[in-house]
Residue frames as a rotation matrix with the C-alpha (Angstrom) as fourth column:
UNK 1
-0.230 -0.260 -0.938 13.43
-0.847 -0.421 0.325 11.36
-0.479 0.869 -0.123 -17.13
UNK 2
0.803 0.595 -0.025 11.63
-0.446 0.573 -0.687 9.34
-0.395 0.563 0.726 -19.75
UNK 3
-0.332 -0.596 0.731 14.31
0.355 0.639 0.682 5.98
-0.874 0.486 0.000 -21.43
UNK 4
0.422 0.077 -0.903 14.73
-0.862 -0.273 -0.426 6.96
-0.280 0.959 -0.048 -25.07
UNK 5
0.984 0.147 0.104 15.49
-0.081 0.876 -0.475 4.57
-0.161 0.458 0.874 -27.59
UNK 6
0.173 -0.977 -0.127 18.84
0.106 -0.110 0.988 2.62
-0.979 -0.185 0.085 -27.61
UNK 7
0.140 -0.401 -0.905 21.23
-0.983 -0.167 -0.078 3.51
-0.121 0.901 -0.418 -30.92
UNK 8
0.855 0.184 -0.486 22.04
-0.485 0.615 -0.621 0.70
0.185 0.767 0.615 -32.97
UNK 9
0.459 -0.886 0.063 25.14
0.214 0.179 0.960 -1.32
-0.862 -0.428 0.272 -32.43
UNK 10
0.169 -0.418 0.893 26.09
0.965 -0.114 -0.236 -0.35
0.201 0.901 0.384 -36.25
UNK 11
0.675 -0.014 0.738 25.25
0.107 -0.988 -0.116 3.55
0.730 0.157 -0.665 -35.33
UNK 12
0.880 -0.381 0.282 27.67
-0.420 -0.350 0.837 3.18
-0.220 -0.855 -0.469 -32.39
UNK 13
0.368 -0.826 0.428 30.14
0.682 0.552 0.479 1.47
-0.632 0.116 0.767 -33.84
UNK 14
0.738 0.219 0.639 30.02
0.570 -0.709 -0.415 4.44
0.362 0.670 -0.648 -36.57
UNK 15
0.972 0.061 0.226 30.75
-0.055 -0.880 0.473 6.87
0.227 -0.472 -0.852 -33.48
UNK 16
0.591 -0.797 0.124 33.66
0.075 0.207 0.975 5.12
-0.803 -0.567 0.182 -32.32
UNK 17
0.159 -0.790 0.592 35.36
0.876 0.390 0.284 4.72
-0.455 0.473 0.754 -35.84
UNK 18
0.273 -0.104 0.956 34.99
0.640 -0.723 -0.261 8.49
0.718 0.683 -0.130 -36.39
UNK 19
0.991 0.007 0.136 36.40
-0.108 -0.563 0.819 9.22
0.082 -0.827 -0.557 -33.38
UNK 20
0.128 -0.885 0.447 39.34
0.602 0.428 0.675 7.05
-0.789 0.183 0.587 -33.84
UNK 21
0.116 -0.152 0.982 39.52
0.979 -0.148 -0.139 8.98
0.166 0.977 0.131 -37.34
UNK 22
-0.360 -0.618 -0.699 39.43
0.929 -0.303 -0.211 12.09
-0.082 -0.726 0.683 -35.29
UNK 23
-0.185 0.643 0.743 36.53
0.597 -0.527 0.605 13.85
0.781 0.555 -0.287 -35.60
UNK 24
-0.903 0.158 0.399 34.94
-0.407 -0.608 -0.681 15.96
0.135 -0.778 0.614 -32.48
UNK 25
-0.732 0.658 0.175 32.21
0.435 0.649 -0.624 14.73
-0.524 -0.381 -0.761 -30.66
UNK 26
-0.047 0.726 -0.686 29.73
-0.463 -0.624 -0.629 17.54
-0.885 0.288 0.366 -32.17
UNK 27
-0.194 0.466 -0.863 30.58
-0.955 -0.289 0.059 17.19
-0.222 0.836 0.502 -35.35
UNK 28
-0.898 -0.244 -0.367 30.20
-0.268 0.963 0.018 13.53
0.349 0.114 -0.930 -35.31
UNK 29
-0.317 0.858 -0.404 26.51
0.344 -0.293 -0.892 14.07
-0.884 -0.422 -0.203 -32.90
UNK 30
0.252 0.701 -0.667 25.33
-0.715 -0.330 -0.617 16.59
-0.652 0.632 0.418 -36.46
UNK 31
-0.632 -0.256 -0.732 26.52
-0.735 0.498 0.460 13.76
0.247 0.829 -0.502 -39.14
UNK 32
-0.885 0.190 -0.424 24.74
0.110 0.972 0.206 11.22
0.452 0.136 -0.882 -37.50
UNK 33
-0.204 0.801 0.563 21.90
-0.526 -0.575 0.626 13.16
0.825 -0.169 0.539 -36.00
UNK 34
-0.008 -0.199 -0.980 22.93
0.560 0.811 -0.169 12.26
0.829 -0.550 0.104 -32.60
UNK 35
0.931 0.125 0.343 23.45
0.139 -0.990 -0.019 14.52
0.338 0.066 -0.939 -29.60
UNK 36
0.253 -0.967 -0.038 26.70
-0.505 -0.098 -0.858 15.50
0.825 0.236 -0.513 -28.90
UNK 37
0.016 -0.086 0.996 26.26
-0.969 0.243 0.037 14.18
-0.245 -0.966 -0.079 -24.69
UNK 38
0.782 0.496 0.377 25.08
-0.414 0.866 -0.280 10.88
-0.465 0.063 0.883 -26.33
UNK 39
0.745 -0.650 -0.147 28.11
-0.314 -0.148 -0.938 10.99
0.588 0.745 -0.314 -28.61
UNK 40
-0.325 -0.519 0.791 30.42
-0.775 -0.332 -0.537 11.97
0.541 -0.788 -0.294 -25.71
UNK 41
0.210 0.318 0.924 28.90
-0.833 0.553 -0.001 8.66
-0.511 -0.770 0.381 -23.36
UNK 42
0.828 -0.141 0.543 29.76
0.087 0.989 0.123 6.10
-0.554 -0.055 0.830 -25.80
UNK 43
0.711 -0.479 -0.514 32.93
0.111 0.799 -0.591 6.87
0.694 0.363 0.622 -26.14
UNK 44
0.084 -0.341 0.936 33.59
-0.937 -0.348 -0.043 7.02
0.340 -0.873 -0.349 -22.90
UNK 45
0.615 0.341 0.711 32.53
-0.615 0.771 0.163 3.64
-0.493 -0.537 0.684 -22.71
UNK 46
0.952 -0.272 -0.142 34.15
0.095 0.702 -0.706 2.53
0.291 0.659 0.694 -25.47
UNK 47
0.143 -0.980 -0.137 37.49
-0.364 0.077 -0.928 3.54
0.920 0.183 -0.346 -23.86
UNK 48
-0.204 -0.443 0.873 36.58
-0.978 0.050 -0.203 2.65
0.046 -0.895 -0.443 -20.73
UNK 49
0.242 0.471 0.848 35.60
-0.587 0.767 -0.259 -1.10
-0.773 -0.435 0.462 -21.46
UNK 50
-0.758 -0.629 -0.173 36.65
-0.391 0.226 0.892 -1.51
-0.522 0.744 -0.418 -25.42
UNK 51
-0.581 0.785 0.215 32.97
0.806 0.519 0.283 -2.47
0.111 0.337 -0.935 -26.70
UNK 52
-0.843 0.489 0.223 30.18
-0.478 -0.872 0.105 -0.74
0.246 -0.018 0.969 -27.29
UNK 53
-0.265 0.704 -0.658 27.76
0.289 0.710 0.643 -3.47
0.920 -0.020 -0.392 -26.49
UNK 54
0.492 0.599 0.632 25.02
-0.669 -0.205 0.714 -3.37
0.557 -0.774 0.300 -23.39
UNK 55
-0.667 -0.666 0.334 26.94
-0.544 0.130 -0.829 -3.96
0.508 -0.735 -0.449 -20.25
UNK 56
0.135 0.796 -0.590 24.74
0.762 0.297 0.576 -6.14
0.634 -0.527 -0.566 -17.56
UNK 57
0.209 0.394 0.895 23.52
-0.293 -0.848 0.441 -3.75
0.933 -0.355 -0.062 -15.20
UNK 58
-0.858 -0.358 -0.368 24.69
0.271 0.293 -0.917 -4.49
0.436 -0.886 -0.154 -11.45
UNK 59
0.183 0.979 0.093 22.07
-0.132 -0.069 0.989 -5.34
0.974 -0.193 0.116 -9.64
UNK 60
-0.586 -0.198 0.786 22.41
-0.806 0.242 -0.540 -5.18
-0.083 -0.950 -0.301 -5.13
UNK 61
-0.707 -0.063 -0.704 21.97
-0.029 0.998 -0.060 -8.44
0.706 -0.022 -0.708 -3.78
UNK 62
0.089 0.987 -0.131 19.20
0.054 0.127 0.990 -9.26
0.995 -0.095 -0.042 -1.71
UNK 63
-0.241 -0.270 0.932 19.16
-0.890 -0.322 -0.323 -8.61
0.387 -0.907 -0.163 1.78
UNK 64
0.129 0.468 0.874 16.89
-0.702 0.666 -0.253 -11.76
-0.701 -0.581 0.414 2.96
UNK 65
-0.837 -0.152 -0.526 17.99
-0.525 0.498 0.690 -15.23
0.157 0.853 -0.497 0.97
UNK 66
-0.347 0.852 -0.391 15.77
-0.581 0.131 0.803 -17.27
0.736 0.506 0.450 -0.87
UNK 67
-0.451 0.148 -0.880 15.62
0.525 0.841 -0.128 -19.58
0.722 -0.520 -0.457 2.38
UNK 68
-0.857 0.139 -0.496 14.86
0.337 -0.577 -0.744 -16.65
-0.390 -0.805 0.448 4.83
UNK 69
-0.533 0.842 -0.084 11.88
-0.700 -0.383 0.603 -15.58
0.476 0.381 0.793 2.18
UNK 70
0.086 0.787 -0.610 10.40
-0.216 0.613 0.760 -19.24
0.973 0.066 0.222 2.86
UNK 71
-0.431 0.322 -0.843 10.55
0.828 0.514 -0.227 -19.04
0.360 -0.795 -0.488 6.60
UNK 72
-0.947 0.296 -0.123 9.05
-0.091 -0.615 -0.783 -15.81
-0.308 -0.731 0.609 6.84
UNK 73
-0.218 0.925 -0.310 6.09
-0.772 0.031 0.635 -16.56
0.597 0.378 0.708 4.06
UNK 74
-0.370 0.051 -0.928 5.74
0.320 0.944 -0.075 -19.92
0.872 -0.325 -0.365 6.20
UNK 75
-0.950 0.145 -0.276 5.21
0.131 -0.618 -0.775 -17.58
-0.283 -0.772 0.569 9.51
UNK 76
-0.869 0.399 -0.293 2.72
-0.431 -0.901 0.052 -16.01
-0.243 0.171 0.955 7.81
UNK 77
-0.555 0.646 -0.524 1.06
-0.399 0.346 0.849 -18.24
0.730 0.680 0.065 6.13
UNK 78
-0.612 0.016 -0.791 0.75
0.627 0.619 -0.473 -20.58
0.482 -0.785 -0.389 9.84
UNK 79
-0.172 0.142 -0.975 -0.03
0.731 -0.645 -0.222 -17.13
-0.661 -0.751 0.007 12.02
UNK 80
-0.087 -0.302 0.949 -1.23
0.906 -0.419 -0.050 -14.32
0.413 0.856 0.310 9.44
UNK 81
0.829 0.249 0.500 -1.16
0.261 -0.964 0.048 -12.03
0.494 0.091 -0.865 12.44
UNK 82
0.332 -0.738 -0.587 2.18
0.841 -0.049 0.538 -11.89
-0.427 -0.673 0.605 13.13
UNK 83
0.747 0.390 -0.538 3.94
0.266 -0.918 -0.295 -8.77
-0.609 0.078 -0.790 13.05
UNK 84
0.668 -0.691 0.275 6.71
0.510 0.156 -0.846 -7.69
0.542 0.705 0.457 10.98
UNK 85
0.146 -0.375 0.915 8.78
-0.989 -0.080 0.125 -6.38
0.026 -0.924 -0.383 14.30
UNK 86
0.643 0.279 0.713 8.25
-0.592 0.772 0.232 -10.22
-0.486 -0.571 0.662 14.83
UNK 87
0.909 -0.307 0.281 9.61
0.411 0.552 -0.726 -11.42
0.068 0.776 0.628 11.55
UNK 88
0.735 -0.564 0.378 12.53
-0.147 -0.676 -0.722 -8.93
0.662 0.475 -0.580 11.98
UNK 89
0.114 -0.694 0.711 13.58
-0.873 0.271 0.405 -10.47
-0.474 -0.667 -0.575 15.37
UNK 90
0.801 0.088 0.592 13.10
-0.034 0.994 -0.102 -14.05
-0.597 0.062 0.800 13.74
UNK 91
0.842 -0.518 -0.147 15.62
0.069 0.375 -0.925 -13.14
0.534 0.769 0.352 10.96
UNK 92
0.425 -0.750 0.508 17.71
-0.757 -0.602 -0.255 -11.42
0.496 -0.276 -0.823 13.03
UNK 93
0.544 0.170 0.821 18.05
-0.704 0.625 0.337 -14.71
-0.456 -0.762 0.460 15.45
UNK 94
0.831 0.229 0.507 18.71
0.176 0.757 -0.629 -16.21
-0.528 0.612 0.589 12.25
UNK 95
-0.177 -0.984 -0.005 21.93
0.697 -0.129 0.705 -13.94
-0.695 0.121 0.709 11.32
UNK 96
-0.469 0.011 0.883 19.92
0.736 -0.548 0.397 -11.30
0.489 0.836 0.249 8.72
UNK 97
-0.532 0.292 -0.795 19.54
0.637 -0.481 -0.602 -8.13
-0.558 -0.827 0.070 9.82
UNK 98
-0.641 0.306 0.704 16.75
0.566 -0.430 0.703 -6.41
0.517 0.850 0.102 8.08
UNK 99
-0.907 0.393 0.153 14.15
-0.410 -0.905 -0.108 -3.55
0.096 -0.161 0.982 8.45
UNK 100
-0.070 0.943 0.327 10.25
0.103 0.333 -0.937 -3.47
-0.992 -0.032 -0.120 8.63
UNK 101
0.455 0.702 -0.548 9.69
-0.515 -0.295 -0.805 -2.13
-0.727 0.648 0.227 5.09
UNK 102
-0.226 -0.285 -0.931 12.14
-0.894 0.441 0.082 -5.19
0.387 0.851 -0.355 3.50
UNK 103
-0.620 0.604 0.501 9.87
-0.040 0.613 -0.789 -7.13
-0.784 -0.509 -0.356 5.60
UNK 104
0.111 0.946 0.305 6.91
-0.049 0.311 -0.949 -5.96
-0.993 0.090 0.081 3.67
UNK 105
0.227 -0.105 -0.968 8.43
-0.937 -0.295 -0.187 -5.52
-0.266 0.950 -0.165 0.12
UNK 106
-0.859 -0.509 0.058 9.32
-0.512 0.852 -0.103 -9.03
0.003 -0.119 -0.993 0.54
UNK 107
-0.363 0.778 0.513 5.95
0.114 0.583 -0.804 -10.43
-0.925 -0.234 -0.300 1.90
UNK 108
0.175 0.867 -0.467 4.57
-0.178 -0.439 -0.881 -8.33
-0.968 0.238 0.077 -0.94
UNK 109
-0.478 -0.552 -0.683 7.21
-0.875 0.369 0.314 -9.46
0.079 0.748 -0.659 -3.71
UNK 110
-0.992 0.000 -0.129 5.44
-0.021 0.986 0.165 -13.50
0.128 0.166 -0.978 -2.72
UNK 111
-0.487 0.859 0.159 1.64
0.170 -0.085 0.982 -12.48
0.856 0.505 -0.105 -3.27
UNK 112
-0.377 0.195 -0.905 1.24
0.903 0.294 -0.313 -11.20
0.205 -0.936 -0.287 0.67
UNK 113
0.205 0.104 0.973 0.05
0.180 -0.981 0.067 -8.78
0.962 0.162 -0.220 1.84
UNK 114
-0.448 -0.269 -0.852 1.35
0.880 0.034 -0.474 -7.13
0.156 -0.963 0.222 5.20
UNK 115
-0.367 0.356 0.859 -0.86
0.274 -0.842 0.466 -5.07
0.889 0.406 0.211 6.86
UNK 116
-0.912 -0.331 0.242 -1.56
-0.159 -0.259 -0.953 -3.69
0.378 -0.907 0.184 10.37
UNK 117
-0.613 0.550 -0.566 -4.13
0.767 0.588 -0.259 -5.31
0.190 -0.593 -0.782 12.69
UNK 118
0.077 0.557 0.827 -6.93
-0.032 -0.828 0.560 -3.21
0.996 -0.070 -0.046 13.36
UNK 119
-0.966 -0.259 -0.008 -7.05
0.030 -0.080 -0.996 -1.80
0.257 -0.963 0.085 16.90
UNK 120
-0.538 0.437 -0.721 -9.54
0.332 0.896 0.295 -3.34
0.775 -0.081 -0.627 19.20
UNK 121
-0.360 -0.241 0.901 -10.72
-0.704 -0.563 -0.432 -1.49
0.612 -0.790 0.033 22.32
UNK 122
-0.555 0.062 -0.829 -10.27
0.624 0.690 -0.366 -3.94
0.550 -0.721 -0.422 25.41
UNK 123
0.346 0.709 0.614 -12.91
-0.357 -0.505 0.785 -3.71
0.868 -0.491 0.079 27.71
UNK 124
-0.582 -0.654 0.484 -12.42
-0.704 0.107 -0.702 -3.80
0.407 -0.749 -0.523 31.29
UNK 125
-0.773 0.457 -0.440 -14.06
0.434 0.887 0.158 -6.73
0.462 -0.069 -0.884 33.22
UNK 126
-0.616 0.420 -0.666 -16.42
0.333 -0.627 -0.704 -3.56
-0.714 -0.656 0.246 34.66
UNK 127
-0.238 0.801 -0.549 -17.75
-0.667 -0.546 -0.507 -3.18
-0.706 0.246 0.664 31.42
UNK 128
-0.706 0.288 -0.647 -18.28
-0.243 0.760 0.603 -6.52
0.665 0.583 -0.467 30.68
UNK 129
-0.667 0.625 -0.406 -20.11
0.669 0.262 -0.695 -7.14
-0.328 -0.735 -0.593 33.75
UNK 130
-0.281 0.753 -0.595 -22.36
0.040 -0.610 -0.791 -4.24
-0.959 -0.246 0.142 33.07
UNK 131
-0.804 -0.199 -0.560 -22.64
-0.593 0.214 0.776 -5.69
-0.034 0.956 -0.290 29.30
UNK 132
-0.917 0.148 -0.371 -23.64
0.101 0.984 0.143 -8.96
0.386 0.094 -0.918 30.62
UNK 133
-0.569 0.640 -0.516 -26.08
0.466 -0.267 -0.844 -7.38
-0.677 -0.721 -0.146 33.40
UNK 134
-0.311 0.743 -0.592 -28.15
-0.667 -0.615 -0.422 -5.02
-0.678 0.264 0.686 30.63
UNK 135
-0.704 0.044 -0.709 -28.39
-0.594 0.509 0.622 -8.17
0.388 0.859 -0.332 28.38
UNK 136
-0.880 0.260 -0.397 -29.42
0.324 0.940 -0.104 -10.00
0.347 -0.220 -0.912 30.84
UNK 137
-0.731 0.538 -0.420 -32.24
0.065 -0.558 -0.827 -7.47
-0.680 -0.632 0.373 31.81
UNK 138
-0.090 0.884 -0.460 -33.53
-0.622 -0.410 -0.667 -7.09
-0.778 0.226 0.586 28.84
UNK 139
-0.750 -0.608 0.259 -33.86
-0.473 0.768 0.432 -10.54
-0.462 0.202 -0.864 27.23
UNK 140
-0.437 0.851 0.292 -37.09
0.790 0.518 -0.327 -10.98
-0.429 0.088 -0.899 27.27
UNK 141
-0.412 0.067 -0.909 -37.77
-0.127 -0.992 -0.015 -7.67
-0.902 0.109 0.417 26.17
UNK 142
0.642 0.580 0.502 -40.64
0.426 0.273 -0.862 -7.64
-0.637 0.768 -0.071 22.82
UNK 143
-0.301 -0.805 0.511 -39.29
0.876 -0.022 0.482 -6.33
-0.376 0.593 0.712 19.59
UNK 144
0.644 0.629 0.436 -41.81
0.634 -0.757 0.157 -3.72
0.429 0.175 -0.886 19.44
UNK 145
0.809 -0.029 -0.587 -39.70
0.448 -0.615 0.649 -1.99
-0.380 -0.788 -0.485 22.33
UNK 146
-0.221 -0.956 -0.194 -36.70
0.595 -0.290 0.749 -1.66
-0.773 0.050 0.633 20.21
UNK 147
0.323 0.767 0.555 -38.33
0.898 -0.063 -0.436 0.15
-0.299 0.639 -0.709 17.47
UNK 148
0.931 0.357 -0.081 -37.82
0.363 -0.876 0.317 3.39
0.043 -0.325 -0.945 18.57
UNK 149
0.884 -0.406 -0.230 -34.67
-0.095 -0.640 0.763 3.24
-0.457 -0.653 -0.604 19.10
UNK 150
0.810 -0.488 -0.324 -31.28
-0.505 -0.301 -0.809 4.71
0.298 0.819 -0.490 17.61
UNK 151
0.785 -0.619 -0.008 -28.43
0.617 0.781 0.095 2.61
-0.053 -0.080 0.995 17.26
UNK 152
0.646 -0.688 -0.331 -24.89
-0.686 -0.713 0.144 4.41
-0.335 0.134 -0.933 17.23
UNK 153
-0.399 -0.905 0.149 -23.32
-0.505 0.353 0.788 1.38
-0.765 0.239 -0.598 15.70
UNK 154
-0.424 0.460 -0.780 -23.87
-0.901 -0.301 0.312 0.79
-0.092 0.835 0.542 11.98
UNK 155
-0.981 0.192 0.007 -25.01
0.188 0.952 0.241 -2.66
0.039 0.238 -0.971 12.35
UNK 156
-0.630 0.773 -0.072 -28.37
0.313 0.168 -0.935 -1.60
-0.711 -0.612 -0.348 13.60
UNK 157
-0.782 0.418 0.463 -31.50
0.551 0.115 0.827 -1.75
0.292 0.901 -0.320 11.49
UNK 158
0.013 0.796 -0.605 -34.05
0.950 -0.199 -0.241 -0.04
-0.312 -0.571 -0.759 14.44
UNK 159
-0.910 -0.305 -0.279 -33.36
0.341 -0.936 -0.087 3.55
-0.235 -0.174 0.956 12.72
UNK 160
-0.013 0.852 -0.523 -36.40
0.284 -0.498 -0.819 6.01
-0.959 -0.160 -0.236 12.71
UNK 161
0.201 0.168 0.965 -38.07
0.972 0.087 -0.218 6.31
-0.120 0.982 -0.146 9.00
UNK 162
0.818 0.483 -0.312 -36.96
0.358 -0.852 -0.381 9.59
-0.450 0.200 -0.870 9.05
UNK 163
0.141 -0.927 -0.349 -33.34
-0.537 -0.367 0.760 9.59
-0.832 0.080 -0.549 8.75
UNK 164
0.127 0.069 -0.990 -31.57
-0.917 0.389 -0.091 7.24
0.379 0.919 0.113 6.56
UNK 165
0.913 0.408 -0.031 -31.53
-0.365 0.846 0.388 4.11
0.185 -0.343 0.921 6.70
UNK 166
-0.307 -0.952 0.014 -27.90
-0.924 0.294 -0.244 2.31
0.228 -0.088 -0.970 8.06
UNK 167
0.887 0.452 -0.097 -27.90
-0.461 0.879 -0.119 -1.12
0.031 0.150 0.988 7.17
UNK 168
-0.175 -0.984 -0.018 -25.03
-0.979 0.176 -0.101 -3.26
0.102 0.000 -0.995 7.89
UNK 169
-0.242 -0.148 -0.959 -23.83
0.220 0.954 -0.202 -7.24
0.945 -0.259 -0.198 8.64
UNK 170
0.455 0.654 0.605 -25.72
-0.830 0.067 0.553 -8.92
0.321 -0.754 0.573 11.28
């Protein structure tokens, strides 16, 4: 629901002294071209607090203090691939027990981003050896011979003039 504009502190005082005079919330809501719920909320307040002024708003305390912010942005900054599992045992060690996502609302509250490592596929030392062994086979090998032939990873420029062309970083 969409914040409407607050009422004056004159148009609320108004409400309250024609309540005290002993009007009804309605008709007090059509005299002042109010609605009657809006009517009916300050002076609720006004008996439950004596004012009609803007209360501060309560606001939940942080989970991580302002010292725990600067030893996890400090992590980060040092190691930006630690994880936020990591940061969550570090606070915890530390006596704060927090989640991953007031990990990242945090990182992201001090101009971080937190963001998940791309997965890598590990090769076994069987297909490095058999990496090393077709490099090494065809080293000498002219550039004419690659011509022909189709890359399946977008870096490669050798593509036949028929398709399109896939051009990537070398």
């Amino acid at each position: 629901m969409a914040k409407t504009k607050e009422l004056s502190k004159d148009t609320r005082n108004k409400i309250v002294d024609l309540h005290q005079a002993g009007k009804t919330e309605s008709a007090i809501g059509k005299q002042l071209g109010v609605k009657k719920s809006t009517v009916g909320a300050i002076i609720r307040k006004w008996k439950t607090y004596k004012t009609t002024d803007n209360l501060p708003r309560s606001v939940a305390p942080r989970k991580i203090s302002p010292r725990g912010v600067k030893m996890i942005t400090r992590t980060m900054s040092k190691n930006p691939r630690t994880t936020r599992g990591d940061l969550v045992n570090d606070l915890q060690r530390a006596g704060t027990k927090v989640t991953k996502p007031t990990i990242s609302n945090t990182l992201r509250r001090q101009g971080l981003k937190s963001c998940s490592a791309r997965r890598v596929p590990l090769l076994k030392p069987v297909h490095v050896r058999a990496h090393l062994k077709f490099a090494r086979e065809h080293l000498d090998d002219p550039e004419e011979d690659w011509e022909n032939v189709i890359c399946s990873i977008p870096v490669c420029d050798a593509v036949p003039s028929k398709g399109p062309k896939i051009t990537g970083i070398q």
